[in-house]
C-alpha positions as CSV (number, residue, x, y, z in Angstrom):
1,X,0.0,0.0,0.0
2,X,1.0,3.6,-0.8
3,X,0.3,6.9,1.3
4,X,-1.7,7.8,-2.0
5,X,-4.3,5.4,-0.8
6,X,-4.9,6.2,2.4
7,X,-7.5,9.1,1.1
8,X,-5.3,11.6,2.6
9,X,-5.3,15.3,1.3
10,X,-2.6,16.8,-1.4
11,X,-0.7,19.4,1.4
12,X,0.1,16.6,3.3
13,X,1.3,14.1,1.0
14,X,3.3,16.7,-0.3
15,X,5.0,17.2,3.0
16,X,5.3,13.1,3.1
17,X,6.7,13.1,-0.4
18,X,9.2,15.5,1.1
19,X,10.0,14.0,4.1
20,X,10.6,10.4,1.8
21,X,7.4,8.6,3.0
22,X,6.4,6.1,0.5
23,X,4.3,3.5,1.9
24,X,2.4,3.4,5.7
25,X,4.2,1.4,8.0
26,X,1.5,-1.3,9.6
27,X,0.8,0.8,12.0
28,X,-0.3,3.4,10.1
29,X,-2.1,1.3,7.7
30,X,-4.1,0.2,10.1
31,X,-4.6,3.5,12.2
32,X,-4.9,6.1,10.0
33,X,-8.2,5.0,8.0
34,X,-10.4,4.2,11.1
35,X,-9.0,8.1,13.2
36,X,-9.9,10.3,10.0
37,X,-13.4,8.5,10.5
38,X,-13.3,10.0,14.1
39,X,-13.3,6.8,16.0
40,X,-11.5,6.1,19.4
41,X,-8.4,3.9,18.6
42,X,-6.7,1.3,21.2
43,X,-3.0,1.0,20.0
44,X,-0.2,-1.8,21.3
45,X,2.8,-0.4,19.9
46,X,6.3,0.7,20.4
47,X,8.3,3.6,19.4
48,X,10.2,2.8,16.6
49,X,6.7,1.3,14.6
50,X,5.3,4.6,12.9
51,X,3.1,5.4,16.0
52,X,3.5,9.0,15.8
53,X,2.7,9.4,12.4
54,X,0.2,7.0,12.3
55,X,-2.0,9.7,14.6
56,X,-0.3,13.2,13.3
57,X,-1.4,12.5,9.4
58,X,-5.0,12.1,10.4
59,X,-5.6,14.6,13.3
60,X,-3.6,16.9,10.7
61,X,-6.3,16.3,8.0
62,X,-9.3,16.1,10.5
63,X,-8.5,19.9,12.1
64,X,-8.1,21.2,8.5
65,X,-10.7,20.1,7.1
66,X,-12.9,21.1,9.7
67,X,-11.6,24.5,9.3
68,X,-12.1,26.1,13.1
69,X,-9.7,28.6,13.3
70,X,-10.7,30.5,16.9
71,X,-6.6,30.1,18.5
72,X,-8.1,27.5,21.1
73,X,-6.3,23.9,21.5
74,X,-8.1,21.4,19.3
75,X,-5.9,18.6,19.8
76,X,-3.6,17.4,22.9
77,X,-0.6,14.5,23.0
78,X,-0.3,13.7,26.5
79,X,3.4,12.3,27.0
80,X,5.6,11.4,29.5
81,X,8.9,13.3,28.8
82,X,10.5,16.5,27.0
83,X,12.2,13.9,24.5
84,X,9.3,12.4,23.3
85,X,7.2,16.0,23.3
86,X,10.0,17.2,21.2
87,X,10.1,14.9,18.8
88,X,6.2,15.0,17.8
89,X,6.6,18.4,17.8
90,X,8.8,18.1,14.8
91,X,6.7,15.5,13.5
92,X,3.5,17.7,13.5
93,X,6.0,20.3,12.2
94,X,6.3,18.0,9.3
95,X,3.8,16.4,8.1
96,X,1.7,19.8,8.2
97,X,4.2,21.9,6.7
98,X,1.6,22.8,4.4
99,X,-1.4,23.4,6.4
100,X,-2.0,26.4,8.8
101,X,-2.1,24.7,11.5
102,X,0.3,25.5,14.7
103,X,2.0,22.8,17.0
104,X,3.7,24.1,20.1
105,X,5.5,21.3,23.0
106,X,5.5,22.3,26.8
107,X,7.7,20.4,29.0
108,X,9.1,21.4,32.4
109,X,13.0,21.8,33.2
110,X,12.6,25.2,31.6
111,X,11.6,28.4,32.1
112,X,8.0,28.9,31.2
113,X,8.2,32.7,29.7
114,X,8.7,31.7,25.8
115,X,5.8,28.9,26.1
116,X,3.4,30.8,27.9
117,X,4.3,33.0,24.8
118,X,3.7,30.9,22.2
119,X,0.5,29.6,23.8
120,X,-0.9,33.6,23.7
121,X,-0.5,34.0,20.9
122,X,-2.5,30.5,19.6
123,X,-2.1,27.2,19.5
124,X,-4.0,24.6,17.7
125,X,-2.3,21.3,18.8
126,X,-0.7,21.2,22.0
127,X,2.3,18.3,22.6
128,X,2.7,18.4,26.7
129,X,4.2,16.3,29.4
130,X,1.9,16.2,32.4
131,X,3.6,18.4,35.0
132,X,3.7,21.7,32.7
133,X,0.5,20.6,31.4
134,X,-1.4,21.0,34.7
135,X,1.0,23.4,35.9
136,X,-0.5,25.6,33.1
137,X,-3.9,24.8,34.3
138,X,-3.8,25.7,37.5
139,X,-2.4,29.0,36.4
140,X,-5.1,29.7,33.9
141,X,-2.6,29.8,31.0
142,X,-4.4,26.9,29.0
143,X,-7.5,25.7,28.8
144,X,-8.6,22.6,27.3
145,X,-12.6,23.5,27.0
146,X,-12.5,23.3,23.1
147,X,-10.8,20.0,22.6
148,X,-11.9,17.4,20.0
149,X,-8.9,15.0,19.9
150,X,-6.8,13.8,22.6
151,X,-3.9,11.3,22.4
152,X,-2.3,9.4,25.3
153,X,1.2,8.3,23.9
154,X,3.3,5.8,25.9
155,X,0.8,4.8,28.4
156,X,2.9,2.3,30.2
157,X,5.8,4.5,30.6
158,X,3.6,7.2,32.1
159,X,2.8,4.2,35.4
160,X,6.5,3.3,35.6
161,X,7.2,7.1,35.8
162,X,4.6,7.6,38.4
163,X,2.1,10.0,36.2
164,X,-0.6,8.2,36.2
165,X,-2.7,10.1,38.8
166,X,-1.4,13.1,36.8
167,X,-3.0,11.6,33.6
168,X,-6.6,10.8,35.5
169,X,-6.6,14.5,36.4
170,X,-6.2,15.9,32.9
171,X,-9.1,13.3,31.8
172,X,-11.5,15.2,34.2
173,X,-10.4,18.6,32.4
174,X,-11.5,17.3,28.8
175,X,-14.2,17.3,27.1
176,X,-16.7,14.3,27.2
177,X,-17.6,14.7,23.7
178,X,-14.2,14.0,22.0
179,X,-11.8,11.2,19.9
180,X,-9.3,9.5,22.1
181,X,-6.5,7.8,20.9
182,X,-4.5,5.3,23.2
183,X,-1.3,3.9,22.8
184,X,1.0,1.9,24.8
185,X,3.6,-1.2,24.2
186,X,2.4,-3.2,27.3
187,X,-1.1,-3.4,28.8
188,X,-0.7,-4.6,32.8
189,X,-3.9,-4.3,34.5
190,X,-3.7,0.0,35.7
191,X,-3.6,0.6,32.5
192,X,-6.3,-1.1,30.8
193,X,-8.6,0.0,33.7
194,X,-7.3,3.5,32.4
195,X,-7.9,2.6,28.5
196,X,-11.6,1.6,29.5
197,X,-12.4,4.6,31.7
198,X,-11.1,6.5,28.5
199,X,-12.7,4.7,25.5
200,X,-15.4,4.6,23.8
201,X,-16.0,1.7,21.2
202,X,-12.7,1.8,20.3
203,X,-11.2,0.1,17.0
204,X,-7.9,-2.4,18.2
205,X,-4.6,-2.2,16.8
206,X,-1.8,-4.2,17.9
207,X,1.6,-4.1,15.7
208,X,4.8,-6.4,16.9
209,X,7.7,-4.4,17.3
210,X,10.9,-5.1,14.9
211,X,13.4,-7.0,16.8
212,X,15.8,-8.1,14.5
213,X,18.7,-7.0,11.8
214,X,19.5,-8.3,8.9
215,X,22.4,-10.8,8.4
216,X,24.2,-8.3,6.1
217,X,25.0,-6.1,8.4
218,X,28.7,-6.8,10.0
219,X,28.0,-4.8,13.7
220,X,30.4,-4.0,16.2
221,X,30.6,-2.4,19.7
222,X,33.5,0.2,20.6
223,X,34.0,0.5,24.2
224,X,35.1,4.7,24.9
225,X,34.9,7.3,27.2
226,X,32.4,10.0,26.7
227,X,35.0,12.6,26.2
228,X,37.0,10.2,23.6
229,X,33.5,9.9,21.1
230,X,34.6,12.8,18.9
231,X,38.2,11.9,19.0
232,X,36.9,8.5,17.9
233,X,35.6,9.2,15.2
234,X,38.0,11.2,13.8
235,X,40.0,8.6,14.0
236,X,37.9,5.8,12.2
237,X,36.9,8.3,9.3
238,X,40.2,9.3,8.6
239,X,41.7,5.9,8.9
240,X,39.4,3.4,8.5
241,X,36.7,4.4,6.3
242,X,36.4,6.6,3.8
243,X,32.8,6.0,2.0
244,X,29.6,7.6,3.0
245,X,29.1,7.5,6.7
246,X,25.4,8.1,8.7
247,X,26.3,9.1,12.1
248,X,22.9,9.0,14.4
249,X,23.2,11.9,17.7
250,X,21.1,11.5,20.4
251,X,20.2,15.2,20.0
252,X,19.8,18.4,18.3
253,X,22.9,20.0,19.9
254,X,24.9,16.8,19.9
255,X,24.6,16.7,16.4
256,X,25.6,20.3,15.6
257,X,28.9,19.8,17.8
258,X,29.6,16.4,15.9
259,X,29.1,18.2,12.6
260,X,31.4,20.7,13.3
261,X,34.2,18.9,15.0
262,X,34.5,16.9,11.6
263,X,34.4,20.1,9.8
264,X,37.5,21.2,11.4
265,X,39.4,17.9,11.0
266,X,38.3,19.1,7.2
267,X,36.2,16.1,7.0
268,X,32.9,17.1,4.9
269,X,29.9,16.8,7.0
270,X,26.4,18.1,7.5
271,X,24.0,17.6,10.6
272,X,20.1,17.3,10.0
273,X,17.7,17.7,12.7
274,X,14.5,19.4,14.3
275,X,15.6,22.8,14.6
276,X,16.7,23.2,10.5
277,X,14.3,24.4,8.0
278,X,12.9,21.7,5.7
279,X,14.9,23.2,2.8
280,X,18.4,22.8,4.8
281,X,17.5,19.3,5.6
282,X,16.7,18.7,2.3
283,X,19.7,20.3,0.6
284,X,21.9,18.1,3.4
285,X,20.3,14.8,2.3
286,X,20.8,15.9,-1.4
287,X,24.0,16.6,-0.5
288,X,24.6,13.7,1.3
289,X,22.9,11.3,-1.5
290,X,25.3,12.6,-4.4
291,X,28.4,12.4,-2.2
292,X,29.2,15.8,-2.2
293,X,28.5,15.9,1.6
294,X,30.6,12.3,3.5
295,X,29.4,12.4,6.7
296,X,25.4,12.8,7.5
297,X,24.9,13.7,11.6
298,X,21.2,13.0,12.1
299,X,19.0,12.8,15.1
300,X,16.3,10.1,14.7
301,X,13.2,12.2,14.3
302,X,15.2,13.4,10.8
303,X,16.4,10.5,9.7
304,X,13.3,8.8,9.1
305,X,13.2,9.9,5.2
306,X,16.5,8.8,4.4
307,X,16.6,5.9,2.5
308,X,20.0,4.8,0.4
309,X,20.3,1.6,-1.3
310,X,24.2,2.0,-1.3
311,X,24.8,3.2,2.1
312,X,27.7,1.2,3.3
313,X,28.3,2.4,6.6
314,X,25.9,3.8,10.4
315,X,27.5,4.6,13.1
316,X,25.5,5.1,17.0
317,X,27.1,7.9,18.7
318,X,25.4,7.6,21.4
319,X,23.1,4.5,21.7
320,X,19.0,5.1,22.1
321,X,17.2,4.4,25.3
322,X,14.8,2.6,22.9
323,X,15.9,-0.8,21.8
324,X,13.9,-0.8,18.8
325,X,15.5,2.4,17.6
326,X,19.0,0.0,17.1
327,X,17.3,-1.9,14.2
328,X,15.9,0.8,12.9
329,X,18.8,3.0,12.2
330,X,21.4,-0.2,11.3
331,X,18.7,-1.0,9.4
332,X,19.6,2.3,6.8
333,X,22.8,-0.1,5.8
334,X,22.9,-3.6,4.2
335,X,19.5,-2.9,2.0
336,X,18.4,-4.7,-1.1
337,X,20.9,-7.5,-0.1
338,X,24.0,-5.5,-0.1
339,X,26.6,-5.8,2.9
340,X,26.5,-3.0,5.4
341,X,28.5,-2.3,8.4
342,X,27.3,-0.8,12.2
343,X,29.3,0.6,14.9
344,X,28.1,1.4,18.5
345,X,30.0,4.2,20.4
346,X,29.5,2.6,24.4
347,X,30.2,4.9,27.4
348,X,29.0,4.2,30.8
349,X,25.6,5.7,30.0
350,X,25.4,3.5,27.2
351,X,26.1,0.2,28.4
352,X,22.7,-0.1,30.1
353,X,21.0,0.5,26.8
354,X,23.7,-1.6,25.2
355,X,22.2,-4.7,27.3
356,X,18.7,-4.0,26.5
357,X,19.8,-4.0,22.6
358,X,21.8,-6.8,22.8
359,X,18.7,-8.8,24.8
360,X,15.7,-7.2,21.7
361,X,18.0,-8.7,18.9
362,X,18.9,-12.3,20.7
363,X,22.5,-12.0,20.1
364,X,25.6,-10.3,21.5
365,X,27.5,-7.6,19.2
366,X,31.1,-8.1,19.2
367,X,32.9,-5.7,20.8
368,X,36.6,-4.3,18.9
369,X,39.4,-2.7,21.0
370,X,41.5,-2.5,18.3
371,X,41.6,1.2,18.2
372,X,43.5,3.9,20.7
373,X,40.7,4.5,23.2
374,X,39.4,1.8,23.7
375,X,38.5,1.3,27.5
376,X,37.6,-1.8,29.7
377,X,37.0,0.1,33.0
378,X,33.6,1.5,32.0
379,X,31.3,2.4,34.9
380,X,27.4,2.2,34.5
381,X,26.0,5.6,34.8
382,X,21.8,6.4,34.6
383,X,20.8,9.3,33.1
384,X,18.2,12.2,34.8
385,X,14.7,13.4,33.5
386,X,16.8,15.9,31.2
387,X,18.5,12.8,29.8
388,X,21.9,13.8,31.6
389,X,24.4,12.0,33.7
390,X,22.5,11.2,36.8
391,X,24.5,12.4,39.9
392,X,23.1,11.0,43.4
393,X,22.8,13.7,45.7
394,X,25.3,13.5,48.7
395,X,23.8,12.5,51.8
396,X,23.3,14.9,54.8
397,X,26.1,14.8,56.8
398,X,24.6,14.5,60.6
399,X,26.7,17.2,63.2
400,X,29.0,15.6,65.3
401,X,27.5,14.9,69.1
402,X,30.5,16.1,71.1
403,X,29.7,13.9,74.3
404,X,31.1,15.7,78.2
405,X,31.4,13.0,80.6
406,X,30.9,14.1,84.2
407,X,33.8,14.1,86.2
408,X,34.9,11.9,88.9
409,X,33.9,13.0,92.6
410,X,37.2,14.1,93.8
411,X,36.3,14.0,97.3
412,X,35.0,17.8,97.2
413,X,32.3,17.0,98.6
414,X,33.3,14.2,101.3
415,X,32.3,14.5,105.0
416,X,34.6,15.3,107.4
């Protein structure tokens, strides 16, 4: 099946046409038809299957063709962290490029100043985490009266993060009359009680995650200090490989810095994410496609639409907290039968994830110390809310009880 057949209006498969979408992913071949009808949808799914799009391209065409345009939220993705917010954000971004339609995320760890901005001035599909969310509530900034879609993304991770009372209180603020859209990768018993209490009639999808990579991909594991990664590379793209190389970032800024470390080793390379205009993304991958661009820094969100046969060569800067995000950016290398090669860039706050990958694909990935900072006394570190190094706070230390002891009787006091 082809986007083309999903009944979906020209501006938007423009912006998929753009953005390299061909054909729906299952997910989105199942979803999309039954939430442009407005129907409440029950999704088992994981990140890494489509999932966002497979709700943004119809809730796109839904609010556009119903043509409301009174600056009141319409539609709200509940999720449970900034990472997450961001990158539907830049998905809505996307795949409404060409409708007039504004997206705006809220997420706390920031000030609130250029949101509570952003929201005056209108918003028409809100992406918020539920702290800020109800923060903005209480203090009259938003309100959520004229809402007609709402999406809970990531279900399950909202109970192991402790948000699920947080959830049942934005439930009481909507609308009763509205389309909810569920989605979560497990289903333990809080959370289908929540899914009923939420749902009405709702049409079941359920779409098994990718879990494995293909035999023609030769992957490897490169144990390294954080503060080594860039020196790292440098070293394997000047001596080791000297094709095309997709190097994934875990973020927006990371990206930016890798792009223009290389650039100073006078290695030619380009970063792609969020924050660049669809015409610089686009002139990067075109760039990057005819080889006058080597190295390609993308975060995941970007790389979605790049697709190239002859792409020899990935390489994980920074491994994703999602398993399923392994398969699916090795997966850009060793197409249409060709031989492809993967390395993983493993620092302490990598190795946890490292496990987790190693345990979704059923095999372990060899690891090479054949290179000049290569490590074996990595430490396991966890990362905060903000996705940085996670740093236990020191424990109180308790005042010292200085203890007198009363003094002997010396006899002061004996009777004579």
């Amino acid at each position: 099946m082809l986007f083309t057949e999903l009944k979906l209006i020209k501006p938007i498969l423009d912006a998929l046409q753009k953005e390299g979408y061909e054909r729906p992913t299952p997910i989105q071949e199942q979803s999309v038809p039954s939430i442009l009808e407005g129907k409440d949808l029950l999704g088992t799914a994981q990140t890494g299957t489509g999932k966002t799009a497979a709700f943004a391209i119809p809730i796109l065409q839904n609010l556009h063709q119903k043509n409301i345009r009174n600056n009141q939220i319409k539609a709200l993705i509940l999720t449970p962290t900034r990472e997450l917010a961001i990158q539907i954000e830049e998905s809505f971004k996307a795949y409404g490029a060409n409708l007039p339609l504004r997206t705006l995320a809220i997420f706390g760890g920031v000030k609130q100043g250029a949101q509570e901005n952003a929201l005056k001035r209108g918003v028409d599909i809100l992406v918020a985490t539920p702290g800020r969310l109800l923060d903005f509530i209480s203090q009259g900034i938003i309100s959520l009266k004229n809402l007609e879609i709402f999406v809970l993304d990531e279900a399950d991770r909202m109970l192991d993060m402790g948000f699920v009372h947080d959830v049942k209180r934005v439930v009481k603020l909507l609308p009763q009359k509205r389309q909810t859209l569920f989605f979560s990768a497990t289903f333990p018993k809080e959370i289908q009680e929540l899914a009923n209490s939420m749902l009405t009639n709702p049409v079941k999808v359920s779409v098994t995650p990718v879990s494995s990579t293909a035999d023609t991909i030769q992957q490897s594991v490169y144990f390294v200090e954080k503060e080594n990664k860039l020196d790292l590379l440098t070293h394997i793209l000047k001596n080791h490989i000297d094709e095309s190389v997709l190097v994934f970032a875990r973020t927006k800024h990371g990206a930016d810095k890798i792009a223009r470390k290389l650039q100073k080793e006078k290695i030619s390379a380009e970063a792609i994410h969020g924050n660049k205009s669809q015409n610089q993304r686009q002139n990067a991958l075109t760039n990057f496609k005819s080889g006058k661009t080597r190295i390609l820094v993308a975060t995941d969100i970007a790389a979605r639409g790049i697709d190239i046969d002859e792409l020899k060569h990935v390489i994980n800067f920074e491994l994703s907290d999602v398993s399923e995000t392994y398969v699916h950016r090795i997966g850009r290398t060793g197409r249409a039968g060709n031989e492809g090669s993967s390395i993983s860039f493993v620092d302490g706050l990598d190795l946890i994830n490292l496990k987790n990958t190693e345990k979704l694909i059923g095999k372990k990935i060899p690891v090479v110390k054949d290179h000049p900072f290569h490590t074996d006394d990595l430490v396991v570190q966890k990362r905060d809310s903000n996705n940085k190094p996670f740093t236990p706070k020191p424990k109180p230390q308790t005042k010292e009880t200085i203890s007198f002891k009363k003094p002997k009787n010396k006899g002061f006091f004996r009777k004579k």
